[in-house]
GULO-720846 format. One record per residue (C-alpha): residue in three letters; residue number from 1; x, y, z. Coordinates in steps of 0.1 Angstrom, whole numbers, plus 5000, padded with zeros to 4 digits. Example, Ala and Ser with C-alpha at 12.3 -4.5 7.8 and 13.67 -1.06 7.14 Angstrom:
<atoms>
{ALA; 1; {5123; 4955; 5078}}
{SER; 2; {5137; 4989; 5071}}
</atoms>
This chain:
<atoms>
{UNK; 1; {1871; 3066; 4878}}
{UNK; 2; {1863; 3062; 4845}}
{UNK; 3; {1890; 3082; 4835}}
{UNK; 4; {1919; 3057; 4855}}
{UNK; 5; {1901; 3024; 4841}}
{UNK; 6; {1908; 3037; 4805}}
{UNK; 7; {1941; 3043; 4818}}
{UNK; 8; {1943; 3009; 4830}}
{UNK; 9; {1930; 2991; 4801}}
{UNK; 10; {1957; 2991; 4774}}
{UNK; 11; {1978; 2972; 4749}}
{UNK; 12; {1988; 2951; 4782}}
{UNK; 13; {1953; 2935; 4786}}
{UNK; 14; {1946; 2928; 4749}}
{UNK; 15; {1974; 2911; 4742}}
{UNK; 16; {2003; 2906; 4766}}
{UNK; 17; {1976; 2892; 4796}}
{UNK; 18; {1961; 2863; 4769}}
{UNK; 19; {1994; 2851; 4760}}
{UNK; 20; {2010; 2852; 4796}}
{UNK; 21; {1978; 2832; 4805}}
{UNK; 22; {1979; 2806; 4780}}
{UNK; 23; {2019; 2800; 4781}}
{UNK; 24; {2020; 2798; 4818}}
{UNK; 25; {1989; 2770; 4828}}
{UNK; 26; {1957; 2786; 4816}}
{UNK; 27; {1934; 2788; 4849}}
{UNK; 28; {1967; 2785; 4870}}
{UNK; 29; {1978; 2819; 4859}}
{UNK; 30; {1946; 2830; 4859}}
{UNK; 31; {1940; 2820; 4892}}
{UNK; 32; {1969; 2840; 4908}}
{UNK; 33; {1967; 2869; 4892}}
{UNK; 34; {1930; 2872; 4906}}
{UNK; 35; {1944; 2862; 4943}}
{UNK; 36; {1974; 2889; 4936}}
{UNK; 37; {1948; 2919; 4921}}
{UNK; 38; {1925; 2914; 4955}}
{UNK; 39; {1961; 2917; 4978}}
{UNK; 40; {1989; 2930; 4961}}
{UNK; 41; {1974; 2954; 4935}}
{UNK; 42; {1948; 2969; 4957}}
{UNK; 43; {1976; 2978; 4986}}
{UNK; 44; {1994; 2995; 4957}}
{UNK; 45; {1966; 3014; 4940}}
{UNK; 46; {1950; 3024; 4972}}
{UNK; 47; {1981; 3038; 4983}}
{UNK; 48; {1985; 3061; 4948}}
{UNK; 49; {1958; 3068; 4948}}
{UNK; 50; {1955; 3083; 4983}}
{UNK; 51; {1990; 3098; 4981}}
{UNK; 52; {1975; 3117; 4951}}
{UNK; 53; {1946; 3126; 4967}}
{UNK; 54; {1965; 3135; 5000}}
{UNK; 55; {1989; 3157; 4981}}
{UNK; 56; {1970; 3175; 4953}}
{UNK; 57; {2003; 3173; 4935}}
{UNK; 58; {2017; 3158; 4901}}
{UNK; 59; {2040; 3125; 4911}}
{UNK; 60; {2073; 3146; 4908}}
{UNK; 61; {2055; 3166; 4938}}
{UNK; 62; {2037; 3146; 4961}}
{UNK; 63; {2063; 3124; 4971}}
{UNK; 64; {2082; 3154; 4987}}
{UNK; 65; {2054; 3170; 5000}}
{UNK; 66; {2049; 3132; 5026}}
{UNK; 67; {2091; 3132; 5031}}
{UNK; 68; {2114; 3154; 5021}}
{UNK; 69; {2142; 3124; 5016}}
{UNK; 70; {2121; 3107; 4995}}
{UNK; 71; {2110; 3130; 4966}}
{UNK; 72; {2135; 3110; 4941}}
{UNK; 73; {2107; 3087; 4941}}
{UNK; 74; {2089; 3111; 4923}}
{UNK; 75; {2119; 3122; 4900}}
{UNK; 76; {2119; 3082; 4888}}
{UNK; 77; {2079; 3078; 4889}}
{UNK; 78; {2075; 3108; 4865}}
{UNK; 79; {2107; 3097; 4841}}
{UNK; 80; {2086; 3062; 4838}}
{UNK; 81; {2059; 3075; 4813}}
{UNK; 82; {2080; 3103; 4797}}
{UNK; 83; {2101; 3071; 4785}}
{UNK; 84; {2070; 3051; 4781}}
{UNK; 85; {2049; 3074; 4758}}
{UNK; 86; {2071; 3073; 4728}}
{UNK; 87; {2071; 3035; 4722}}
{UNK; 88; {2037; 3030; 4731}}
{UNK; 89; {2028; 3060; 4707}}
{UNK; 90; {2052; 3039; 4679}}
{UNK; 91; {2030; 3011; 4693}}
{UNK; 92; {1995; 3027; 4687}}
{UNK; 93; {2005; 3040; 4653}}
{UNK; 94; {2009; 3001; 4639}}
{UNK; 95; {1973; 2995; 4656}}
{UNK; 96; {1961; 3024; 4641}}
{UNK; 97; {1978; 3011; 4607}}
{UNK; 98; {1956; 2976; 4610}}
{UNK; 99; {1926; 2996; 4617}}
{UNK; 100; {1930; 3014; 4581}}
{UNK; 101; {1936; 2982; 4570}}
{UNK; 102; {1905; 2965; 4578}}
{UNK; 103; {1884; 2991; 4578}}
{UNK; 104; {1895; 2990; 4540}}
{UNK; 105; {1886; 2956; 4535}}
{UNK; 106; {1926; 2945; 4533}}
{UNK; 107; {1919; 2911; 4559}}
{UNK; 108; {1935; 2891; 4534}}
{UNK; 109; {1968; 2915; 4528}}
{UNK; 110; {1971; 2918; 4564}}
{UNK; 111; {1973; 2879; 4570}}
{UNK; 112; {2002; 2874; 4544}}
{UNK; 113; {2032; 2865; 4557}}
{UNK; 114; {2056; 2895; 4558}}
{UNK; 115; {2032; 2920; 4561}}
{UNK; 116; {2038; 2933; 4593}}
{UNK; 117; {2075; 2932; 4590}}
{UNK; 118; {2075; 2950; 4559}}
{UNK; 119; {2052; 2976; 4577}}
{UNK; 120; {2074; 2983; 4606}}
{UNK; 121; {2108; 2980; 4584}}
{UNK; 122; {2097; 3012; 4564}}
{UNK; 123; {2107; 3045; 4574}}
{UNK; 124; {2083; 3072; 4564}}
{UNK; 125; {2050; 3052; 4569}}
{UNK; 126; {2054; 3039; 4604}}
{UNK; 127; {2065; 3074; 4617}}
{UNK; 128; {2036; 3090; 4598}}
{UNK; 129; {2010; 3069; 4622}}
{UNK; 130; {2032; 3077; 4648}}
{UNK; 131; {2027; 3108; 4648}}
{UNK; 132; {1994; 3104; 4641}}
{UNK; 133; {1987; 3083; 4671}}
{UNK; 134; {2008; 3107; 4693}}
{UNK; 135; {1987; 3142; 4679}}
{UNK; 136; {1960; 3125; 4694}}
{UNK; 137; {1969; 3121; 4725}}
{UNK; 138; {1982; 3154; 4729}}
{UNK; 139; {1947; 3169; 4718}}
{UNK; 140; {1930; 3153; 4741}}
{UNK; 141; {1956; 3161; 4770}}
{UNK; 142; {1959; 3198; 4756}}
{UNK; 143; {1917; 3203; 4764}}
{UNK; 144; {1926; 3193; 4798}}
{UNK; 145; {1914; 3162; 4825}}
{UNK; 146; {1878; 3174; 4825}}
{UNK; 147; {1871; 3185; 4794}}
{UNK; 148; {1894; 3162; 4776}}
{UNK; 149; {1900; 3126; 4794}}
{UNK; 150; {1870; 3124; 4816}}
{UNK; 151; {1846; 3132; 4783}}
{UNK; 152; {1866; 3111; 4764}}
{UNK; 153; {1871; 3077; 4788}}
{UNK; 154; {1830; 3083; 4791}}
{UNK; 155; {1820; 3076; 4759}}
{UNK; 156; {1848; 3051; 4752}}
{UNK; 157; {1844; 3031; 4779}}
{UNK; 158; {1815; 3016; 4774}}
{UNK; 159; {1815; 3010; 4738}}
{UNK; 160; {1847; 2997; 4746}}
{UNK; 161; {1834; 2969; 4768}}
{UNK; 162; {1802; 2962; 4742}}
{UNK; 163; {1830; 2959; 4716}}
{UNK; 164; {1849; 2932; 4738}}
{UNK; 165; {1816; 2915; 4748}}
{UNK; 166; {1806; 2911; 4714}}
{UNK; 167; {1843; 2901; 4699}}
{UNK; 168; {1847; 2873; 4731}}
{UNK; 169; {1810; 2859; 4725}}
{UNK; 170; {1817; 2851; 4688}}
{UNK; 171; {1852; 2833; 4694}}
{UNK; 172; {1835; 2809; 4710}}
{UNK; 173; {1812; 2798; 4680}}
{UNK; 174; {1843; 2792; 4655}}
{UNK; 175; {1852; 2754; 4643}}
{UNK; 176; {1878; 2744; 4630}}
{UNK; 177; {1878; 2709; 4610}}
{UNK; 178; {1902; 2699; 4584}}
{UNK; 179; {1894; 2658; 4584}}
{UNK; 180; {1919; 2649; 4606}}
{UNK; 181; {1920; 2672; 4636}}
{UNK; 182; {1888; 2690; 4648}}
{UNK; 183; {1886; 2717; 4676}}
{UNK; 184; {1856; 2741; 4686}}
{UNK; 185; {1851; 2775; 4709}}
{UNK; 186; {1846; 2750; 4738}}
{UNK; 187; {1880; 2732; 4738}}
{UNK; 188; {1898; 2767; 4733}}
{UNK; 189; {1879; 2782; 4760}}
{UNK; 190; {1890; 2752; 4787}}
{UNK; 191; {1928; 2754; 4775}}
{UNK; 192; {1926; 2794; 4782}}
{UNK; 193; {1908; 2789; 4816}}
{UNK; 194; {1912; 2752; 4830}}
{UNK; 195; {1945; 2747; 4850}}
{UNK; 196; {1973; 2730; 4830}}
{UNK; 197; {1988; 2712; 4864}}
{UNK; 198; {2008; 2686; 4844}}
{UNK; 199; {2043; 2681; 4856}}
{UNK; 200; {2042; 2714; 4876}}
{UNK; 201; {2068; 2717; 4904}}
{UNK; 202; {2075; 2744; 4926}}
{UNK; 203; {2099; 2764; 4904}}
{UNK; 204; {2074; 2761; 4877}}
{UNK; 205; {2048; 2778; 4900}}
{UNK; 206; {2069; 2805; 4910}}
{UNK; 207; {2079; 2811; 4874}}
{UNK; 208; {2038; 2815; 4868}}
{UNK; 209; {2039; 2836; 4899}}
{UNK; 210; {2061; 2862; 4888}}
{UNK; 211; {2046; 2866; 4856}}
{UNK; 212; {2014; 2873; 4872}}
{UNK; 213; {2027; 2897; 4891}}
{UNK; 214; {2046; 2914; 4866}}
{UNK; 215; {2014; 2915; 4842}}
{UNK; 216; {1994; 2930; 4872}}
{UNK; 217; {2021; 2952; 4880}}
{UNK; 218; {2020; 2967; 4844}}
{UNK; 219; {1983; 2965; 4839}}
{UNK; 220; {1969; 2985; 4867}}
{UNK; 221; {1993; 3015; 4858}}
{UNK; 222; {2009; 3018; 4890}}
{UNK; 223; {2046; 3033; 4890}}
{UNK; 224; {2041; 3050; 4865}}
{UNK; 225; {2031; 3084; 4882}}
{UNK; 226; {1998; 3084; 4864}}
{UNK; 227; {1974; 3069; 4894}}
{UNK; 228; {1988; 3097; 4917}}
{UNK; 229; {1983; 3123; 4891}}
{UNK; 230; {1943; 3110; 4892}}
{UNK; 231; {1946; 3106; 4925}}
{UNK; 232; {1952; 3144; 4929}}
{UNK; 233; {1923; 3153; 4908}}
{UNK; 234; {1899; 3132; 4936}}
{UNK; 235; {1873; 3148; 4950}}
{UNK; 236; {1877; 3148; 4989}}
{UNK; 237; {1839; 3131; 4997}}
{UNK; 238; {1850; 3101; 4973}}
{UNK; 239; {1853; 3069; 4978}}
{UNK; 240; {1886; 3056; 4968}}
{UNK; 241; {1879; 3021; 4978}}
{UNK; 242; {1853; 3017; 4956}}
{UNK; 243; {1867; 3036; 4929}}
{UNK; 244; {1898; 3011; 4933}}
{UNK; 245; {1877; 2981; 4930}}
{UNK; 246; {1860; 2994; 4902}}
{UNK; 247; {1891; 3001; 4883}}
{UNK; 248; {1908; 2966; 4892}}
{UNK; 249; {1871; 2953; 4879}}
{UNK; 250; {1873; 2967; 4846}}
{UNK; 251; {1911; 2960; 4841}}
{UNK; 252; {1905; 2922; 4850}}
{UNK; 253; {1870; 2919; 4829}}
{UNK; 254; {1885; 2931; 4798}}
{UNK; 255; {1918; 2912; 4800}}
{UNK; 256; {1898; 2879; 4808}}
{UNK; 257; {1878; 2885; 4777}}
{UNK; 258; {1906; 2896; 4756}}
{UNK; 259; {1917; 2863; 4762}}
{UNK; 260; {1887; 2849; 4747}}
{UNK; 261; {1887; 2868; 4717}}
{UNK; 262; {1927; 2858; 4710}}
{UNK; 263; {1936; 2827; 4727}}
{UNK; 264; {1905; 2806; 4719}}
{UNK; 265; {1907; 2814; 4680}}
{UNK; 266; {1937; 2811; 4676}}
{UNK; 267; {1941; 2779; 4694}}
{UNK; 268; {1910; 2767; 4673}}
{UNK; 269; {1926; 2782; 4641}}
{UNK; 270; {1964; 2775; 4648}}
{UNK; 271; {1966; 2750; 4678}}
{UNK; 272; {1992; 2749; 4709}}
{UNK; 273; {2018; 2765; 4679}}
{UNK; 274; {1997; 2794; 4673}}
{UNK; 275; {1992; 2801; 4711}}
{UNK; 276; {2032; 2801; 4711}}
{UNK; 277; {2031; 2839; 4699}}
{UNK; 278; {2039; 2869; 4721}}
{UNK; 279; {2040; 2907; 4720}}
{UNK; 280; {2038; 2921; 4679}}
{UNK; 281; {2034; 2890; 4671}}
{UNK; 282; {2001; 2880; 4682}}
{UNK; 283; {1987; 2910; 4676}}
{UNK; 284; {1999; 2922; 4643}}
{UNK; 285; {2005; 2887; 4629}}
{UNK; 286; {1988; 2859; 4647}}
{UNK; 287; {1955; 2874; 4648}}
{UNK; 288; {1952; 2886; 4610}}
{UNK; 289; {1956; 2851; 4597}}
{UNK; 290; {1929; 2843; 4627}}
{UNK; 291; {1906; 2870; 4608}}
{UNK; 292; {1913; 2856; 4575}}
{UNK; 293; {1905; 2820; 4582}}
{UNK; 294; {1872; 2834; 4594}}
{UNK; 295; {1861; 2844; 4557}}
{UNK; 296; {1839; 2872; 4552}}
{UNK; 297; {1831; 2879; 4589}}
{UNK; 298; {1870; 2879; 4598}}
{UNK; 299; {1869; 2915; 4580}}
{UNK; 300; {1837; 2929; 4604}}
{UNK; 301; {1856; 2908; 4638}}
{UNK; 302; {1894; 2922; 4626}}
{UNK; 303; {1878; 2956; 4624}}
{UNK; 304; {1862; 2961; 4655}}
{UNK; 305; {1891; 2946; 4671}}
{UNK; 306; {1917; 2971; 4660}}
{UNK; 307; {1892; 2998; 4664}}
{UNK; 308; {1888; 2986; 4701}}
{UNK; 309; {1923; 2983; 4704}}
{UNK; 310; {1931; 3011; 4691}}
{UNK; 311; {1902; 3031; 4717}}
{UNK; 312; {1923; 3013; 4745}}
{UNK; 313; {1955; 3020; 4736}}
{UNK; 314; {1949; 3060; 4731}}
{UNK; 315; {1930; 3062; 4765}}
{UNK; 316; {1964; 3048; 4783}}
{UNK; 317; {1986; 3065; 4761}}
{UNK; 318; {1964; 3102; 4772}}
{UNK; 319; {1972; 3093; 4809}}
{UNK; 320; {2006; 3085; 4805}}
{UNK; 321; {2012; 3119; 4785}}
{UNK; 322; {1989; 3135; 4817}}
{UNK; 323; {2012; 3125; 4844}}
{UNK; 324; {2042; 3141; 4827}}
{UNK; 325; {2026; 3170; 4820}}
{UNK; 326; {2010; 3177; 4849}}
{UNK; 327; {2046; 3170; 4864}}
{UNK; 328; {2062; 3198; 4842}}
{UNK; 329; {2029; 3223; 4844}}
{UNK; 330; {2038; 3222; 4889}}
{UNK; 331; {2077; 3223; 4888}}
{UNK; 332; {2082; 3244; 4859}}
{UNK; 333; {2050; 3268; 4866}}
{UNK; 334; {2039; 3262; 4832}}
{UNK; 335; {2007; 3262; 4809}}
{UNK; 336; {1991; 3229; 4800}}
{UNK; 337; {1994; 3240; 4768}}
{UNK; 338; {2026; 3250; 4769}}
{UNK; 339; {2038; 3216; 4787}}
{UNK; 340; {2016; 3194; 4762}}
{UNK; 341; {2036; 3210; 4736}}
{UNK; 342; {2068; 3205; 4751}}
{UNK; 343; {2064; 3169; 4758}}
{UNK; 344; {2048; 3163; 4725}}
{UNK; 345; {2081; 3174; 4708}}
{UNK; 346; {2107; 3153; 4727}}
{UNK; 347; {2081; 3123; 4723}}
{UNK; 348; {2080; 3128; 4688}}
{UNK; 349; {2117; 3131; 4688}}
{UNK; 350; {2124; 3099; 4704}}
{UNK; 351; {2091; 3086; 4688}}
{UNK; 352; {2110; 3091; 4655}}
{UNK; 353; {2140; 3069; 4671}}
{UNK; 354; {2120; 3040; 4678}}
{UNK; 355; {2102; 3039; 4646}}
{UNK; 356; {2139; 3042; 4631}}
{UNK; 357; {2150; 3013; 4648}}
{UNK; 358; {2133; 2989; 4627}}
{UNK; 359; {2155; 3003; 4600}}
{UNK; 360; {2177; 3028; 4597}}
{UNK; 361; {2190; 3026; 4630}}
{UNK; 362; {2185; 2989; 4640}}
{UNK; 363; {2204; 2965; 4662}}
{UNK; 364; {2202; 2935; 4690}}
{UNK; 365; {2215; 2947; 4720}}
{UNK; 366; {2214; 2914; 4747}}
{UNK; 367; {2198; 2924; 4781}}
{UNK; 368; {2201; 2911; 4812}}
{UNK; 369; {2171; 2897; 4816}}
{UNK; 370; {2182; 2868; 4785}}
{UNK; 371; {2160; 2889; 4757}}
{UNK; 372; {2174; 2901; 4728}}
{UNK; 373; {2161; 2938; 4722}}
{UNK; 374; {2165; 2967; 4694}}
{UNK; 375; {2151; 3004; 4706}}
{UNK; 376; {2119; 2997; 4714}}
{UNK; 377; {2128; 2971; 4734}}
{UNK; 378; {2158; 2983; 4758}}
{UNK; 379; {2132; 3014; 4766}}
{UNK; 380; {2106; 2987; 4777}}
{UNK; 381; {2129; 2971; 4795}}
{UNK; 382; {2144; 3002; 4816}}
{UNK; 383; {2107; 3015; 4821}}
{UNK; 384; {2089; 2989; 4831}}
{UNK; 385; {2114; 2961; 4842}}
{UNK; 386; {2141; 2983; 4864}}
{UNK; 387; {2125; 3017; 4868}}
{UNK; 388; {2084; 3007; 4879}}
{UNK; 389; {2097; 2978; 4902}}
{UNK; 390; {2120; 3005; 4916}}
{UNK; 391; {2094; 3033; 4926}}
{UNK; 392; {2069; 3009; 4939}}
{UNK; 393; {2094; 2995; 4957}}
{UNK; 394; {2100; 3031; 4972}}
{UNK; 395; {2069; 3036; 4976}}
{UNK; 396; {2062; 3006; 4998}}
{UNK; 397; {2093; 3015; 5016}}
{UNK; 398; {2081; 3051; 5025}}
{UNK; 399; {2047; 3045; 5035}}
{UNK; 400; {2055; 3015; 5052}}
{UNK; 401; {2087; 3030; 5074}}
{UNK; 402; {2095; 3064; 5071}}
{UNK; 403; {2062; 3074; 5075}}
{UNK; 404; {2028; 3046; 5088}}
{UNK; 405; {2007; 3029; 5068}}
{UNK; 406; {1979; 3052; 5088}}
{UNK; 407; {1986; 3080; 5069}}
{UNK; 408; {1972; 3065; 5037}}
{UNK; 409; {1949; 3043; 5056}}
{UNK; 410; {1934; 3081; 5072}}
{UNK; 411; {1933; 3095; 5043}}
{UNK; 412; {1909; 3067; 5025}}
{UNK; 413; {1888; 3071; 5051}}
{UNK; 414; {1883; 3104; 5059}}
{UNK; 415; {1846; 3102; 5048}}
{UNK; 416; {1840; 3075; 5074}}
{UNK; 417; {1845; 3044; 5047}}
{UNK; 418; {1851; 3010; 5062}}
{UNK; 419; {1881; 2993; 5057}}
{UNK; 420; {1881; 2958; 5064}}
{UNK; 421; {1912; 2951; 5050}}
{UNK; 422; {1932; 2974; 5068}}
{UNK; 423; {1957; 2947; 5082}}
{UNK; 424; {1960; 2929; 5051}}
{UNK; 425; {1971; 2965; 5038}}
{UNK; 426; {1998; 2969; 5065}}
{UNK; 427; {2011; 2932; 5058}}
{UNK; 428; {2013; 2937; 5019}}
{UNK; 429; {2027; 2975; 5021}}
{UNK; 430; {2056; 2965; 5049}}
{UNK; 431; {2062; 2932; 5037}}
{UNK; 432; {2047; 2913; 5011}}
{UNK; 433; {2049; 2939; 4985}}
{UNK; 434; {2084; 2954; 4991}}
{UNK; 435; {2099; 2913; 4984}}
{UNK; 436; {2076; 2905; 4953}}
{UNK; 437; {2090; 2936; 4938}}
{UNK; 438; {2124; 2927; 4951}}
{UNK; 439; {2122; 2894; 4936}}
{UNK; 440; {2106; 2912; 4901}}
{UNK; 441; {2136; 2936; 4900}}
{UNK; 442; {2159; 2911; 4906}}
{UNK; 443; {2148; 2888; 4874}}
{UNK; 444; {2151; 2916; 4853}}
{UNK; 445; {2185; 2920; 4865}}
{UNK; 446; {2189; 2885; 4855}}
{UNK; 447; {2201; 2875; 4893}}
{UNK; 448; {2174; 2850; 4894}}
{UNK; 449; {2159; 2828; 4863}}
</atoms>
């Protein structure tokens, strides 16, 4: 359990959830993505999980092994982290950058303007913590899911979570006067969590509704092969219920409070202009100058940020390298070791292109989803806007026709667990689900707006 929640918490919840939040109506956004994580996102990882479990077989596996017409399923859930794993490994390496940086005392060079762009714009140095980030994660896959992940997500985890506690708590003491405009922890905490219902129609709400969804969808790790490959290493006498609540728990509780510790300083800091920031850019930039105005304390807050961030972002990046190679170690008949290695290389090799693409090989390729994006980017955008909406949608398709939602539903409770939800789970697995990731795939097509 341990071992999926540090899966789940990632890069996703510490930055992308506290901007989505404050850019779509605060508590509105909030509000929904609570009522879609109790609904939608515990259909979808109760059913990985139990196909996992169900199957004792890597993604690329288990979907054959419940219908024989449907293992492509598999083929796209397992190419979903092996093109995931070199951006976020280009991703980890600038966090693990900032940690250097503030570890070293450097708040202040961090916070100029240019800093980050001159960082990523190198060649030699991005790539270095690249590869830095990405020997990492292969060490810790390479020692295997008990010895390695399990080990690992139990002492991270919790330090983890004090780390957050402590980093949300502070944000709220900051003040920010300059004799004309004054704002406090308190009025940044009620713009991140009071709904913003000003002028809201109906396409607004479904425009908040979506991007809910697609947060939850990429925070809880589902699509992505790597809940089934946990869900194969599940002891039969588990529960998988309250494993799932527990890892919707910690996913939620983190991002909530990652929200405190960016939006409300920043807004505080930097006002509504500040809060305008997504992606890199509240990360790498917005949150340095944050640090900075803080004065000497900034240095000890940026610190244990990145360090926390950077704990976070390894612990997904290790499961996403774990579902491909446990994918390759049951097809190919393979060593761990041997498959580690092999997926290390090519995501080093394509690593390399995305940290190029900052430079060397840089461009702006329109998408159809109206974003502008250079490597990085159109990966991200085949991965987790066409590919994840895709499988799920597959997934829902399978369990919910070609086969029952009773097969999943016996296998979670084979041990004689209660489920109370069980028609809710039929209704969101034939349904619901299959036309909210319709409706997701279809605005990164750019059919809808």
């Amino acid at each position: 359990m341990l071992a999926a929640a540090g899966s789940a918490i990632g890069l996703g919840n510490l930055w992308r959830f506290p901007y989505l939040a404050a850019q779509n109506g605060g508590g509105l956004f909030l509000a929904i993505y609570f009522a879609l994580l109790v609904t939608f996102g515990f259909a979808l990882l109760v059913t990985e999980v139990a196909i996992g479990r169900k199957t004792k077989s890597s993604p690329l596996i288990a979907y054959g092994k419940l219908h024989e017409k449907w293992k492509w399923i598999g083929v796209f859930a397992v190419i979903v982290p092996f093109l995931i794993l070199p951006y976020y490994c280009a991703i980890g390496g600038w966090v693990l950058k900032y940690c250097f940086v503030f570890l070293a005392g450097q708040a202040a060079a961090a916070s100029e303007s240019g800093f980050f762009s001159g960082f990523i714009t190198g060649t030699m140095e991005p790539l270095a913590f690249m590869a830095i980030f990405l020997f990492l994660t292969f060490f810790v896959v390479y020692r295997e899911i008990d010895e390695g992940i399990e080990k690992f997500s139990k002492l991270l985890m919790p330090l983890l979570l004090l780390i957050v506690i402590g980093v949300a708590l502070f944000s709220l003491t900051i003040r920010y006067d300059d004799g004309t405009v004054a704002r406090t922890g308190l009025d940044g905490l009620a713009v991140y969590l009071v709904p913003n219902l000003d002028g809201l129609t109906v396409r607004d709400f479904m425009s908040v509704l979506l991007a809910a969804m697609g947060q939850l969808f990429f925070s809880i790790s589902v699509a992505m092969g790597i809940m089934i490959t946990y869900g194969s290493y599940f002891e039969d006498r588990g529960n998988i219920f309250k494993s799932v609540w527990q890892i919707g728990f910690f996913d939620t509780f983190v991002a909530v409070l990652a929200g405190l510790m960016t939006v409300v300083p920043i807004y505080v800091l930097m006002g509504h202009e500040g809060m305008n920031a997504s992606g890199p850019s509240l990360l790498f930039v917005s949150m340095p100058k944050t640090f900075h105005a803080m004065g000497i304390a900034g240095t000890i807050v940026g610190a244990a940020f990145f360090v926390m961030t950077f704990f976070a972002a390894l612990t997904s990046s290790i499961s996403i390298m774990e579902a491909v190679v446990s994918s390759l170690m049951e097809s190919l008949s393979i060593s761990r070791r041997k498959a580690a290695v092999i997926e290390s290389l090519i995501a080093f090799a394509i690593g390399a292109v995305v940290c190029f693409g900052y430079n060397l090989l840089y461009f702006e390729l329109p998408l159809p989803n109206g974003s502008v994006g250079q490597v990085l980017d159109v990966l991200d955008y085949v991965s987790n806007g066409l590919l994840m909406p895709v499988v799920e949608i597959g997934t829902c398709l399978l369990v919910g026709w070609a086969l029952t939602p009773d097969d999943i539903i016996n296998e979670a409770t084979k041990n004689g667990e209660p489920f109370r939800q069980k028609g809710m789970y039929k209704t969101m697995i034939r349904y619901v689900a299959p036309i909210l990731l319709t409706i997701l795939l279809l605005q990164s097509l750019g059919v809808i707006g």
